[in-house]
VEXTIKE-909701 format. One record per residue (C-alpha): x negated, y, z negated; chain; residue number from 1. Coordinates in steps of 0.001 Angstrom, whole numbers. Example, Ala and Ser with C-alpha at 12.3 -4.5 7.8 and 13.67 -1.06 7.14 Angstrom:
BEGIN
NODE      east     north        up   chaine   num
NODE    -12300     -4500     -7800        A     1
NODE    -13670     -1060     -7140        A     2
// end
This chain:
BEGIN
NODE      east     north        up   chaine   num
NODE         0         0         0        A     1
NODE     -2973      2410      -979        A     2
NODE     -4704      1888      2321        A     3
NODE     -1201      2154      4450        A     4
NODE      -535      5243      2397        A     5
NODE     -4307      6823      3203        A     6
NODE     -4150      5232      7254        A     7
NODE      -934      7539      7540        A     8
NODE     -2809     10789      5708        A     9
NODE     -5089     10504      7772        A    10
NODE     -2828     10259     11314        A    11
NODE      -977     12998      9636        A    12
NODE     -4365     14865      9492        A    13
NODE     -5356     14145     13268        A    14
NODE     -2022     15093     14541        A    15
NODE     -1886     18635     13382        A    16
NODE     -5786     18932     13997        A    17
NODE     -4342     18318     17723        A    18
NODE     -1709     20559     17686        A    19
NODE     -4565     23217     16015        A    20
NODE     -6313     22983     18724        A    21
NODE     -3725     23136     21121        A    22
NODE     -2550     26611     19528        A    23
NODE     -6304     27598     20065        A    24
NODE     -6183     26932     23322        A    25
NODE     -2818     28810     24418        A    26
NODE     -4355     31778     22265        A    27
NODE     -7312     31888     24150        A    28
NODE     -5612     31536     27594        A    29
NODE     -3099     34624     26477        A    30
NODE     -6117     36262     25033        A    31
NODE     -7480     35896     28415        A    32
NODE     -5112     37447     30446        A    33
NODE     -4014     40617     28186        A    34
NODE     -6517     43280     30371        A    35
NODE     -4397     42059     33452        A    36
NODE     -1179     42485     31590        A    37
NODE     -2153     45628     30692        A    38
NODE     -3177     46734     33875        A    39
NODE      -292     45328     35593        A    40
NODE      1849     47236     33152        A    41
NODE       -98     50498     33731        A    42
NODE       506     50457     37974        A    43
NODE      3526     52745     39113        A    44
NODE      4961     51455     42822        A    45
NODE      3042     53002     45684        A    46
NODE      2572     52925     49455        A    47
NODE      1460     49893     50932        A    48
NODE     -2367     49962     51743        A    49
NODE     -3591     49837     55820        A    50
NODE     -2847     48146     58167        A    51
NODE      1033     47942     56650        A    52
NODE      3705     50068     57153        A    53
NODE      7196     50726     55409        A    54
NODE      9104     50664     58122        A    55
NODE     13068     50175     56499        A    56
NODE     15465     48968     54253        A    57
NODE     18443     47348     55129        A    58
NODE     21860     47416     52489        A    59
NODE     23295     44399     52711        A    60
NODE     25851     43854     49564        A    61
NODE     25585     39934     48497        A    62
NODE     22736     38907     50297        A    63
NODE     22192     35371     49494        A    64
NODE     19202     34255     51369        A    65
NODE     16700     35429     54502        A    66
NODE     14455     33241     56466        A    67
NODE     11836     33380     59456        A    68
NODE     11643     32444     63085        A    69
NODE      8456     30192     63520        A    70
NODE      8089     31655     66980        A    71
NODE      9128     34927     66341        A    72
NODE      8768     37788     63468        A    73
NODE     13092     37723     63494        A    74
NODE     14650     37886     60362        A    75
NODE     17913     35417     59936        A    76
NODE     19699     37167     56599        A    77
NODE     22864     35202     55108        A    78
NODE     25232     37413     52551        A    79
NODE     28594     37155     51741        A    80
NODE     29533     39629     54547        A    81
NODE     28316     37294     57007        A    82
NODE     24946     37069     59144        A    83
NODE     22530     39187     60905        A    84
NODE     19224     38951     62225        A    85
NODE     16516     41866     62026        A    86
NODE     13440     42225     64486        A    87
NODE     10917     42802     61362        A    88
NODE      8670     44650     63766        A    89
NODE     10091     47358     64515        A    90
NODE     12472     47266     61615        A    91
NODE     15940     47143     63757        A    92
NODE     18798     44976     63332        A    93
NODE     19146     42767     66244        A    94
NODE     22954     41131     66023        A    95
NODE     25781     40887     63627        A    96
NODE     28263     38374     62521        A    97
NODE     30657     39273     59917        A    98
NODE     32056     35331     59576        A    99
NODE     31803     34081     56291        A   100
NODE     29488     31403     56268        A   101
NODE     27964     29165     53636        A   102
NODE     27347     25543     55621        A   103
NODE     24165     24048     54668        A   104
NODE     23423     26093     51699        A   105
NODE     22017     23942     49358        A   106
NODE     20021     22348     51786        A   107
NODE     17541     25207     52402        A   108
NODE     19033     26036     55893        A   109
NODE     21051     28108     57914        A   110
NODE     22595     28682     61679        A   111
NODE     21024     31237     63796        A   112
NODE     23423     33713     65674        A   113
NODE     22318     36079     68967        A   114
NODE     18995     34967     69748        A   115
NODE     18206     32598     67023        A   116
NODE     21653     30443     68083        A   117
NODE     20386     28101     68967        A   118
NODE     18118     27189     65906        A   119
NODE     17892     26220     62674        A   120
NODE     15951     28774     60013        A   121
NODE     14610     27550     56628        A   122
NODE     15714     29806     54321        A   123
NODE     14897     31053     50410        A   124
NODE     17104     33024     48355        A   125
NODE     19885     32039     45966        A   126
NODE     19364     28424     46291        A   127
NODE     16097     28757     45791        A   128
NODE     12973     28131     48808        A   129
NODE     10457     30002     49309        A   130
NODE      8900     32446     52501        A   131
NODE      5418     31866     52587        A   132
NODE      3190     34193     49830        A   133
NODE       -94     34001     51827        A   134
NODE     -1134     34944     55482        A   135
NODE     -3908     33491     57233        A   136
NODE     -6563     36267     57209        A   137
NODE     -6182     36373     53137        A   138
NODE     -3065     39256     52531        A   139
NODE     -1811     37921     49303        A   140
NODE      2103     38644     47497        A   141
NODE      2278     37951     44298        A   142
NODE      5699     38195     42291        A   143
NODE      5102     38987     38339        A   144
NODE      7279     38980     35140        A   145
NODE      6206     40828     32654        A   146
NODE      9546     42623     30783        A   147
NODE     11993     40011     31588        A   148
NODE     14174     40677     33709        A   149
NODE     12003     43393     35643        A   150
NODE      9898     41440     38553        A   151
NODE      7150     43242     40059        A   152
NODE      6074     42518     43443        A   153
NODE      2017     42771     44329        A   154
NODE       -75     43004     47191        A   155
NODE     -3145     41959     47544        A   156
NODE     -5713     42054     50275        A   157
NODE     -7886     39233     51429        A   158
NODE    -10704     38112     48649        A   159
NODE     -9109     39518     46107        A   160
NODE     -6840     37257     43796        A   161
NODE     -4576     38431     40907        A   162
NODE     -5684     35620     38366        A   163
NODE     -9642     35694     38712        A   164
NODE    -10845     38778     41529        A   165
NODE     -8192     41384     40857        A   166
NODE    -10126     44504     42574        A   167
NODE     -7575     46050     44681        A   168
NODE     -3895     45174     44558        A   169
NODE      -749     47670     45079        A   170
NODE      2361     47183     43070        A   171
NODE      4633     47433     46152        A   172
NODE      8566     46906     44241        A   173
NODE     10364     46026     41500        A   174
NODE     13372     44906     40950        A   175
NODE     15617     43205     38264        A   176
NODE     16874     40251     40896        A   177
NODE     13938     39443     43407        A   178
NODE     15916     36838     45581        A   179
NODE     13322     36585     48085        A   180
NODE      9973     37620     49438        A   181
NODE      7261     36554     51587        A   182
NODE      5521     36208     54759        A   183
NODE      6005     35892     58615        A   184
NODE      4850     32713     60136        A   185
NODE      2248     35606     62466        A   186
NODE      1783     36998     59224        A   187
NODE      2329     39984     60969        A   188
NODE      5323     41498     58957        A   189
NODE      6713     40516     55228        A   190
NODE      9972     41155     53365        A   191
NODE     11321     41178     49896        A   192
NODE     15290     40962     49364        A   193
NODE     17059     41426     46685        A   194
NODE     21202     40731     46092        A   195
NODE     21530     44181     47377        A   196
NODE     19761     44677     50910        A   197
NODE     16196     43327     52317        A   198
NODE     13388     45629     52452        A   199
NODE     10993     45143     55832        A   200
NODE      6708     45583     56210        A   201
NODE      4768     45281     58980        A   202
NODE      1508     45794     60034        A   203
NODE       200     45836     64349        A   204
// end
C-alpha cells in the first residue's frame, strides 16, 4: 500500500511537472510574439504599396461568397440579390443576374453567368474556402485577429513574412466580418469581401 501510495505521488508529481512545462512553453511563444502584436496594433490602414492600385469597391448587400476564373482575373460574386461577375482589372462589373441562387453552396461552388456560363468557379465566403493568400513572385495577405471581432487585413511584399521577416507590410482593411480575401490565379489582382460589398486591387 505504501509503495502504491508513493508510485501515484510521484505520477501525480510528473504530470503537473508536464503541464509546467507546457505553460512555459505557451508563455514563451506569447512572449514571443508581443513586439508584433504591438506593432500590428500600432498600424492605421493606408494605401497599398507599388505596383497595386485601389481601383473600387463594389456594395453588394448579403454577399455570401466570390471566387476566381483560372483563366481569367473575373470575379464570380454570389449574394442574396443574385450574381454578378466583375473584371478585377479594370475594376468594372461585367454582367448581372438578380435570380436568387444558392445551388451548390455547401459544396464550395457556384454557376457562372455572362462569360463565365459556362463554368464552374470555386468559391470562399460564408461556407467557408479560401482564394489563394500568396502569389507566385512572393506578394503575401495575411488576415489577423487581434480585438476580436475586428480582422485586419495585411500586405506583404515578397521576402518579407509576418511571423519571422516582418520589414515592410501595409495594413490594407479592417473589418468586423472578413468573408473573403485573396488572390487571382495571375496573381495579378486581389480582393477582400465582406457581407456588405467586395473591395478590388490590382496591379499591371
Amino acid at each position: 500500500m505504501i509503495v502504491l501510495c508513493a508510485l501515484r505521488n510521484r505520477l501525480g508529481l510528473v504530470v503537473q511537472l508536464k503541464k509546467l512545462r507546457i505553460q512555459c512553453q505557451l508563455t514563451s511563444m506569447y512572449n514571443h510574439l508581443e513586439p508584433l502584436k504591438k506593432r500590428l496594433r500600432s498600424l492605421e490602414i493606408d494605401q497599398v504599396p507599388d505596383p497595386w492600385k485601389r481601383l473600387a469597391t463594389f456594395s453588394t448587400g448579403g454577399l455570401r461568397s466570390v471566387g476566381y476564373d483560372r483563366e481569367s482575373d473575373n470575379l464570380l460574386v454570389v449574394s442574396s440579390q443574385g450574381r454578378g461577375v466583375i473584371d478585377c482589372l479594370k475594376g468594372q462589373k461585367i454582367v448581372r443576374d438578380d435570380e436568387e441562387y444558392y445551388e451548390n453552396e455547401t459544396y464550395l461552388e457556384a454557376q457562372g453567368i455572362g462569360i463565365l456560363s459556362d463554368r464552374i468557379i470555386r468559391m470562399a465566403g460564408l461556407f467557408g474556402g479560401g482564394l489563394s493568400t500568396i502569389t507566385e513572385d512572393g506578394w503575401q495577405l495575411e488576415c489577423v485577429t487581434l480585438s476580436f471581432p475586428e480582422q485586419m487585413v495585411i500586405l506583404l511584399p515578397p521576402n518579407s513574412y509576418l511571423y519571422s521577416k516582418p520589414d515592410r507590410m501595409t495594413k490594407i482593411y479592417e473589418d468586423a466580418d472578413i468573408r473573403a480575401y485573396g488572390f487571382s490565379y495571375s496573381g495579378k489582382s486581389f480582393v477582400i469581401a465582406t457581407p456588405s460589398g467586395v473591395t478590388i486591387f490590382a496591379r499591371e
